[in-house]
MOPAC internal coordinates of N, CA, C and O (Angstrom, degrees):
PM7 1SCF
backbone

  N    0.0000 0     0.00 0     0.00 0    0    0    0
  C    1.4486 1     0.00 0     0.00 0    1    0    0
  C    1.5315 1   108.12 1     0.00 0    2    1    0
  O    1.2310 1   123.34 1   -56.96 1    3    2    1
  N    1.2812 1   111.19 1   123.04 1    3    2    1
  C    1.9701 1   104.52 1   162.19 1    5    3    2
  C    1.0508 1   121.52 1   -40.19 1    6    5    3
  O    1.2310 1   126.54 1   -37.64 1    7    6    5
  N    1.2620 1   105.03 1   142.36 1    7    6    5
  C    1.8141 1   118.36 1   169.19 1    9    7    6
  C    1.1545 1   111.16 1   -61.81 1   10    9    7
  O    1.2310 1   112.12 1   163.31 1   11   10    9
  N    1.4812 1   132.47 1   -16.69 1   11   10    9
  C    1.6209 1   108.12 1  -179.59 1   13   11   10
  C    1.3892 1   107.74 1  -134.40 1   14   13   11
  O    1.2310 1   126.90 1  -162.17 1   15   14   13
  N    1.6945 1   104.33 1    17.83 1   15   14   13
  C    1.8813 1   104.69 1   139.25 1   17   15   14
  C    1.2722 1   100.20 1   -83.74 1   18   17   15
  O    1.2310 1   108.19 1   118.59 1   19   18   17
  N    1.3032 1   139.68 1   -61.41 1   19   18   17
  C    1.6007 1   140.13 1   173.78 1   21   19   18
  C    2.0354 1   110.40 1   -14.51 1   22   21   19
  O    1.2310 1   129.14 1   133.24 1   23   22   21
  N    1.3170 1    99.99 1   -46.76 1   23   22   21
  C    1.5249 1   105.35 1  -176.97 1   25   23   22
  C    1.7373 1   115.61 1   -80.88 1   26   25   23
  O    1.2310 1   126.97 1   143.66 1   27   26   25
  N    1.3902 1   104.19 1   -36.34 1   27   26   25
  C    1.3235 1   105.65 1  -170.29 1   29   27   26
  C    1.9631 1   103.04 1   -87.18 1   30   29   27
  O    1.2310 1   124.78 1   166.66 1   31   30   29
  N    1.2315 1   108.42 1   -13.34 1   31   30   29
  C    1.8087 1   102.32 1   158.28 1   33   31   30
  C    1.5225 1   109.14 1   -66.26 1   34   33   31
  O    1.2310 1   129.89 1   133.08 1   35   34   33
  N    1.3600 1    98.54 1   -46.92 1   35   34   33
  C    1.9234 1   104.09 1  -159.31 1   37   35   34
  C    1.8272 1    96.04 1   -73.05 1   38   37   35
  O    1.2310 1   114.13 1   164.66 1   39   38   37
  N    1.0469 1   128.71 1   -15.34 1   39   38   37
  C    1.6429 1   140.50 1   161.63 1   41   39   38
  C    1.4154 1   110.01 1   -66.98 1   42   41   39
  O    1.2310 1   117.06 1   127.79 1   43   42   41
  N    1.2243 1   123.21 1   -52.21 1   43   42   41
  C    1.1948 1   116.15 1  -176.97 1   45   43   42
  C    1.8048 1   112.45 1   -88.04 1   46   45   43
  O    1.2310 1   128.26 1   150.04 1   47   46   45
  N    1.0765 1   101.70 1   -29.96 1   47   46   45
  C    1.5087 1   111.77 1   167.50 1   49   47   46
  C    1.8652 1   121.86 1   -44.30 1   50   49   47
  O    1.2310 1   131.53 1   142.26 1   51   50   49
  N    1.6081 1    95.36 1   -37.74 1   51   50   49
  C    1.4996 1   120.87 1  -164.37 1   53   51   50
  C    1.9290 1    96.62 1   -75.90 1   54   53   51
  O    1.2310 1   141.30 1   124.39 1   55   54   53
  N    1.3201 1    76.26 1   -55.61 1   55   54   53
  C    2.0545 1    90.75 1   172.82 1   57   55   54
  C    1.5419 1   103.20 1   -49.13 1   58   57   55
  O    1.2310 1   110.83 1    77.82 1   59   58   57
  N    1.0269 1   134.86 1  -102.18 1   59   58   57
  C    1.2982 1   143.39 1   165.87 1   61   59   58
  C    1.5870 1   103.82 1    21.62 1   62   61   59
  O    1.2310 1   135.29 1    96.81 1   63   62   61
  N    1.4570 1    88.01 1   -83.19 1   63   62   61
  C    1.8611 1   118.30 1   173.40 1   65   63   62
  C    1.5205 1   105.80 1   -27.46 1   66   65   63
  O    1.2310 1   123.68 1    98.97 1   67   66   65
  N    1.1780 1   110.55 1   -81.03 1   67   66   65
  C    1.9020 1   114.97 1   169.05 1   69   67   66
  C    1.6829 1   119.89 1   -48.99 1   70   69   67
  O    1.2310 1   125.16 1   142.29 1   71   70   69
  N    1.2790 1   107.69 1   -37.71 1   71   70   69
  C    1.7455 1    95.12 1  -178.40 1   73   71   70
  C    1.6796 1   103.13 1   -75.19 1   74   73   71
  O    1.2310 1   126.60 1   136.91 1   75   74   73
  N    1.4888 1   104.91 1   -43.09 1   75   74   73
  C    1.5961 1   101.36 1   164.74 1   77   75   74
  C    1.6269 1   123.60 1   -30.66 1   78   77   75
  O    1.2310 1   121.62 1   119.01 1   79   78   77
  N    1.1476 1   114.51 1   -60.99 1   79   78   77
  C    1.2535 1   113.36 1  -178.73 1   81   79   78
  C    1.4735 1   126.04 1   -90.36 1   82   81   79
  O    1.2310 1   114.01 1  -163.88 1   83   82   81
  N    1.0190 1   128.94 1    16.12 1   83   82   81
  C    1.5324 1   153.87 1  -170.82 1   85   83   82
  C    2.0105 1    76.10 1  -126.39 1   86   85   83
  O    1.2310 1   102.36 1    90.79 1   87   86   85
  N    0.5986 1   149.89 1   -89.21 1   87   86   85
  C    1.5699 1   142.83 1  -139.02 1   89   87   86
  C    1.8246 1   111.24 1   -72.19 1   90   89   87
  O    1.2310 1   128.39 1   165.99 1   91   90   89
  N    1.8806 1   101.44 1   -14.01 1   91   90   89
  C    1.4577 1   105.03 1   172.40 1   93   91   90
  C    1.3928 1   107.68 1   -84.23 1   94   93   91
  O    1.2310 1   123.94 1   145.22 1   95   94   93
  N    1.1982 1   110.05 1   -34.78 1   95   94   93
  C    1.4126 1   126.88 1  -158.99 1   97   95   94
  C    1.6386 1   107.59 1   -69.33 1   98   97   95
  O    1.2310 1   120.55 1   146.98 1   99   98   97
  N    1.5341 1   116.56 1   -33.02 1   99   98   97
  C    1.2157 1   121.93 1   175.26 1  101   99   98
  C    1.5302 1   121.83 1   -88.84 1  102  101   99
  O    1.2310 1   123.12 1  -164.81 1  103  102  101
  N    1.8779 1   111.63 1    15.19 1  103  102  101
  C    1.6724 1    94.75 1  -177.59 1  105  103  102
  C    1.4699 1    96.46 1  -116.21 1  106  105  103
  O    1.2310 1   130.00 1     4.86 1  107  106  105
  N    1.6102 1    98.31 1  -175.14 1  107  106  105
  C    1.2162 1   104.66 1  -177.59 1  109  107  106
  C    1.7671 1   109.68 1  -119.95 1  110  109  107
  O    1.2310 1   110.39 1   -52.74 1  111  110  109
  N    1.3989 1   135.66 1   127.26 1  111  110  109
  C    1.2897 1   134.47 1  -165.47 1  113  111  110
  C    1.4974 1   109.69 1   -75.56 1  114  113  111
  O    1.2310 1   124.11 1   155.79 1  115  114  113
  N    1.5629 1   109.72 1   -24.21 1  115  114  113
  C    1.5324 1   105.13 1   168.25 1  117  115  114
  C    1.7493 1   103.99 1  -168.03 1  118  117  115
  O    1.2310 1   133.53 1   -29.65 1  119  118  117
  N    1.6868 1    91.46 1   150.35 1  119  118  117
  C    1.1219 1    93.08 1   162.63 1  121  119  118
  C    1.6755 1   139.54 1  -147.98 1  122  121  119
  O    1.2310 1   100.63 1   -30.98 1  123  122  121
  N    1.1495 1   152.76 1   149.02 1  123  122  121
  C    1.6472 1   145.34 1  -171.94 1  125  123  122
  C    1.2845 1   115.66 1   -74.23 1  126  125  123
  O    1.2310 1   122.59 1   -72.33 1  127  126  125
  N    0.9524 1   112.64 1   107.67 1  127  126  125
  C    2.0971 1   115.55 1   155.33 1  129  127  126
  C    1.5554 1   110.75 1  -126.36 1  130  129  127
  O    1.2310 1   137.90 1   -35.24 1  131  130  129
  N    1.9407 1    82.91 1   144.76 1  131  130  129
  C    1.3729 1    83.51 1  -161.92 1  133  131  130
  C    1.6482 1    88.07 1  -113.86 1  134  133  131
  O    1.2310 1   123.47 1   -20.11 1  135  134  133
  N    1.2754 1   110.95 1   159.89 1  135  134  133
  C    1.5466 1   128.71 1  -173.64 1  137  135  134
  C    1.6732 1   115.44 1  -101.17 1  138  137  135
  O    1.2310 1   102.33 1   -75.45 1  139  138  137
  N    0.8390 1   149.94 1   104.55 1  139  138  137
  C    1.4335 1   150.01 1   171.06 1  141  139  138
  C    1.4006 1   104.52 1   -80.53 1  142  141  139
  O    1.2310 1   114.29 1   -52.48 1  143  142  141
  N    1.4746 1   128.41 1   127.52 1  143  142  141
  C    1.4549 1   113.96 1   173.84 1  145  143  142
  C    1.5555 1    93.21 1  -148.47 1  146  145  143
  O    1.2310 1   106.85 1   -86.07 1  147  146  145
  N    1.0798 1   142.08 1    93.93 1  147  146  145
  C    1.5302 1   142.83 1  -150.86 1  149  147  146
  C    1.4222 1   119.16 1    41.25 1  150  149  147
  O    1.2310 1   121.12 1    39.50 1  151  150  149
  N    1.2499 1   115.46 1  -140.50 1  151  150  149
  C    1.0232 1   130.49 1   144.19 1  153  151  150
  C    1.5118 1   122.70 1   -26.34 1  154  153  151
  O    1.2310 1   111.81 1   142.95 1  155  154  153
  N    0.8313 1   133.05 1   -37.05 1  155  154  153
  C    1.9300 1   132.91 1  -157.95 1  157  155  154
  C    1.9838 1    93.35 1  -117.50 1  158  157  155
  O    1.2310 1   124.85 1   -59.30 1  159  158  157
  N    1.0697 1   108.29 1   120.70 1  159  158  157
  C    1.6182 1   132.88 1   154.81 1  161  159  158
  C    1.8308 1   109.30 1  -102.10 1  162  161  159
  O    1.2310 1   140.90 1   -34.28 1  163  162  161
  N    1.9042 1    77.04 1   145.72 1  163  162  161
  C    1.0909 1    85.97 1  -172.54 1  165  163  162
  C    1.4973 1    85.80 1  -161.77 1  166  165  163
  O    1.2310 1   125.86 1   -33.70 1  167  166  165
  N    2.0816 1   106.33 1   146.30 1  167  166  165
  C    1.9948 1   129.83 1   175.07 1  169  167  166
  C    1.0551 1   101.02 1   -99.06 1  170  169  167
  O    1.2310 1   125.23 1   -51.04 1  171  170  169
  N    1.3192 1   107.56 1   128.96 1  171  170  169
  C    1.5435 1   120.24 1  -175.84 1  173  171  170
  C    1.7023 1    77.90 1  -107.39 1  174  173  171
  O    1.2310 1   115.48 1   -31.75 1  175  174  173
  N    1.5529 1   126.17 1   148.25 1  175  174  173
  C    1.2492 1   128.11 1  -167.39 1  177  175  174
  C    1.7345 1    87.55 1  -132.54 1  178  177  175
  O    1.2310 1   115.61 1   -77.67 1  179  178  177
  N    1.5006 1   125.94 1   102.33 1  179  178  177
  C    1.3770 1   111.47 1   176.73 1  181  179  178
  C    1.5032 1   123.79 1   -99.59 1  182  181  179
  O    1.2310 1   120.05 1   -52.00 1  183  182  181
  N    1.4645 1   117.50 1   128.00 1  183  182  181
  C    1.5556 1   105.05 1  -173.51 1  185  183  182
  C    1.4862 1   101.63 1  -113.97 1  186  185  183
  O    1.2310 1   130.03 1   -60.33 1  187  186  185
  N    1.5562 1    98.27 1   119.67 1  187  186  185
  C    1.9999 1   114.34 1   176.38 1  189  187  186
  C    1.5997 1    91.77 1   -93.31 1  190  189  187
  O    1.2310 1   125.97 1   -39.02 1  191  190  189
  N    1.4312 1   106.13 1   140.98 1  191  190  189
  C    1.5395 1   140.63 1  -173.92 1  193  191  190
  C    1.3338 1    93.41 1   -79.93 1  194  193  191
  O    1.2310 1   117.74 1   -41.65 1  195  194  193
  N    1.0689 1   121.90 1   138.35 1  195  194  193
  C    1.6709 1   128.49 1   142.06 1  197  195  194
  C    1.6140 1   118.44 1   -59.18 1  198  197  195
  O    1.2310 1   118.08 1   -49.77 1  199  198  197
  N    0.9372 1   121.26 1   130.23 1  199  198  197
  C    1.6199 1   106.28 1  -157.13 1  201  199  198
  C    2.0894 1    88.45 1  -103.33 1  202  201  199
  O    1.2310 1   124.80 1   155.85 1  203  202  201
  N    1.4689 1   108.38 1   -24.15 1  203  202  201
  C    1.4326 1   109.99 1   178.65 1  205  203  202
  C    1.7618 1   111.33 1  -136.91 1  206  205  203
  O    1.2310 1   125.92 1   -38.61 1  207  206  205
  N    1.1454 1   106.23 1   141.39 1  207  206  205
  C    1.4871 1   115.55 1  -169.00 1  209  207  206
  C    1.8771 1    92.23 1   -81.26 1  210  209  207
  O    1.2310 1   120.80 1   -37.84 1  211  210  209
  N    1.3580 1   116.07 1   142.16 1  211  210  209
  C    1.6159 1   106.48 1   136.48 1  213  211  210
  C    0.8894 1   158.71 1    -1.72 1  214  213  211
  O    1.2310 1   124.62 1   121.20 1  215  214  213
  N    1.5092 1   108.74 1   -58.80 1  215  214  213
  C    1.1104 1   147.58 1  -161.29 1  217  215  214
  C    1.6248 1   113.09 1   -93.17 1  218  217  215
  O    1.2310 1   123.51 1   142.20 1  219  218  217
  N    1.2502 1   110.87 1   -37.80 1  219  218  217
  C    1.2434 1   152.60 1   155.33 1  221  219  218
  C    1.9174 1   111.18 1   -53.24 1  222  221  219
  O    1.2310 1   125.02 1   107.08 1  223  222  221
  N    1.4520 1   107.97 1   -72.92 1  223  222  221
  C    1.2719 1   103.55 1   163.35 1  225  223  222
  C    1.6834 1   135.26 1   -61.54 1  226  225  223
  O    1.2310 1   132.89 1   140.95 1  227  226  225
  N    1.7164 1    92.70 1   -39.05 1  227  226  225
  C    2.0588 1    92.39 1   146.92 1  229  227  226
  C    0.9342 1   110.16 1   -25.40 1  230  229  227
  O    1.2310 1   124.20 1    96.08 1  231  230  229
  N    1.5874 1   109.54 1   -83.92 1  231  230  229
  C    1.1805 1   111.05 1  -139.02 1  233  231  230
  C    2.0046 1   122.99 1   -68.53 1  234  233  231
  O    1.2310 1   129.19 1   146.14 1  235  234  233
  N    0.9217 1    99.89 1   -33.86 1  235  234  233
  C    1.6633 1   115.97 1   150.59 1  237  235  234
  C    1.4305 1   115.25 1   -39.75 1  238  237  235
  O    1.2310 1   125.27 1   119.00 1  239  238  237
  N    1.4677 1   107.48 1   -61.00 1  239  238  237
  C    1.5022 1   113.06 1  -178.06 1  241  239  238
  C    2.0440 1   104.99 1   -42.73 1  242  241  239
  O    1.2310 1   133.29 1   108.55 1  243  242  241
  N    1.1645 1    91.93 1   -71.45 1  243  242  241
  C    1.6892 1   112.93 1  -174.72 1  245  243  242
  C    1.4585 1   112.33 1   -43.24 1  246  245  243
  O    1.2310 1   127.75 1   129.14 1  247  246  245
  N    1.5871 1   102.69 1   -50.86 1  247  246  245
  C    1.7804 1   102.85 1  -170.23 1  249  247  246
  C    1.8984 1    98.51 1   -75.30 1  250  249  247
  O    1.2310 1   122.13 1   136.60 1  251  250  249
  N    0.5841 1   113.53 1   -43.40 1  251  250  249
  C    1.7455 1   105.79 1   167.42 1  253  251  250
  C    1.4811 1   127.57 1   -57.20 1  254  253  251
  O    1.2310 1   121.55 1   147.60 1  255  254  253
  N    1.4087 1   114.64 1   -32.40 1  255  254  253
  C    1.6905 1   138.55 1   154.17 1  257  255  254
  C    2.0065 1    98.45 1   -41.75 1  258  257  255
  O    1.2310 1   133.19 1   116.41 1  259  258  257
  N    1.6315 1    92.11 1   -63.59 1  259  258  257
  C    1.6536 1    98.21 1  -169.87 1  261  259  258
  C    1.4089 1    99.94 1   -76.87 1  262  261  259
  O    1.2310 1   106.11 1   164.71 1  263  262  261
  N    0.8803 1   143.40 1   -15.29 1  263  262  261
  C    1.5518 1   136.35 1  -179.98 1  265  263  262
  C    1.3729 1   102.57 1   -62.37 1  266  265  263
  O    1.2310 1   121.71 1   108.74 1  267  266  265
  N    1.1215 1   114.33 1   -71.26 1  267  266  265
  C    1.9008 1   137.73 1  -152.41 1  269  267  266
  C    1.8478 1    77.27 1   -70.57 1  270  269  267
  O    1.2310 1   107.23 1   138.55 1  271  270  269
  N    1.3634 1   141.41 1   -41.45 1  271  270  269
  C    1.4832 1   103.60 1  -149.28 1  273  271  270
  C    2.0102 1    90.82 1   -97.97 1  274  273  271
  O    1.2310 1   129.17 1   154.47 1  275  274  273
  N    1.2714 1    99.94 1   -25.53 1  275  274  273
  C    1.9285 1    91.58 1   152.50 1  277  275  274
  C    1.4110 1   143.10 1   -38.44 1  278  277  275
  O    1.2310 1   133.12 1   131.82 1  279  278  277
  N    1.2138 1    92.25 1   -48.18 1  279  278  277
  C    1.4354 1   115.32 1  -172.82 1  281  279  278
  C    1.8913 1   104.95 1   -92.97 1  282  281  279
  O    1.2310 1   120.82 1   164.41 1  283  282  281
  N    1.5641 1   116.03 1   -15.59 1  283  282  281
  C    1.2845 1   107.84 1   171.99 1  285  283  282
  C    1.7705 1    93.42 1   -78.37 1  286  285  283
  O    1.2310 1   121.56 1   121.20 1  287  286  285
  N    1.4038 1   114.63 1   -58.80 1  287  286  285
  C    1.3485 1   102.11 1  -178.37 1  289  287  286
  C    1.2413 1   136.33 1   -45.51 1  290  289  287
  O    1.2310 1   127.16 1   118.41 1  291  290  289
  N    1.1809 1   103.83 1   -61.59 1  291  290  289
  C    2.0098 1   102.14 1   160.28 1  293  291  290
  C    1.3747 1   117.33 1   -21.45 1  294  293  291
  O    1.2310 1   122.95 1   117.71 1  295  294  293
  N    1.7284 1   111.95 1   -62.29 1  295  294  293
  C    1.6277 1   109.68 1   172.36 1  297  295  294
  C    1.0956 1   154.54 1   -77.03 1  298  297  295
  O    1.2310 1   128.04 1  -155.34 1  299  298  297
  N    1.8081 1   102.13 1    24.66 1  299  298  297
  C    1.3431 1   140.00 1  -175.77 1  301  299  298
  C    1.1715 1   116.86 1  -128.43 1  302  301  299
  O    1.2310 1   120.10 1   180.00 1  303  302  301

């Protein structure tokens, strides 16, 4: 593979990595609404999924970190 396709994955990899964790960081894992319907109430209890783990976005973060400083070495 070229050294500066090698860099421009581990670039976009890095992106990924950051919107990942900027996009966990802004949800909420659950939340309460309550229903009025005459007389009778009722808690709707809603649970939103994490669609990506942390751990997950780490690891993205890092392997794109190691990409770009591979691919600088190779081209030196």
């Amino acid at each position: 593979m070229d050294t500066k396709a090698i860099i421009h994955v581990g670039i976009a990899l890095i992106f990924l990595g950051i919107v990942a964790f900027t996009y966990l960081a802004g949800s909420d894992p659950s939340r309460q609404q309550m229903i009025n319907i005459g007389p009778l109430q009722a808690r709707v209890d809603i649970q939103k999924v994490m669609p990506l783990s942390p751990l997950v976005a780490g690891l993205v973060l890092v392997g794109g970190i190691l990409l770009v400083v591979v691919g600088i070495k190779k081209s030196s």
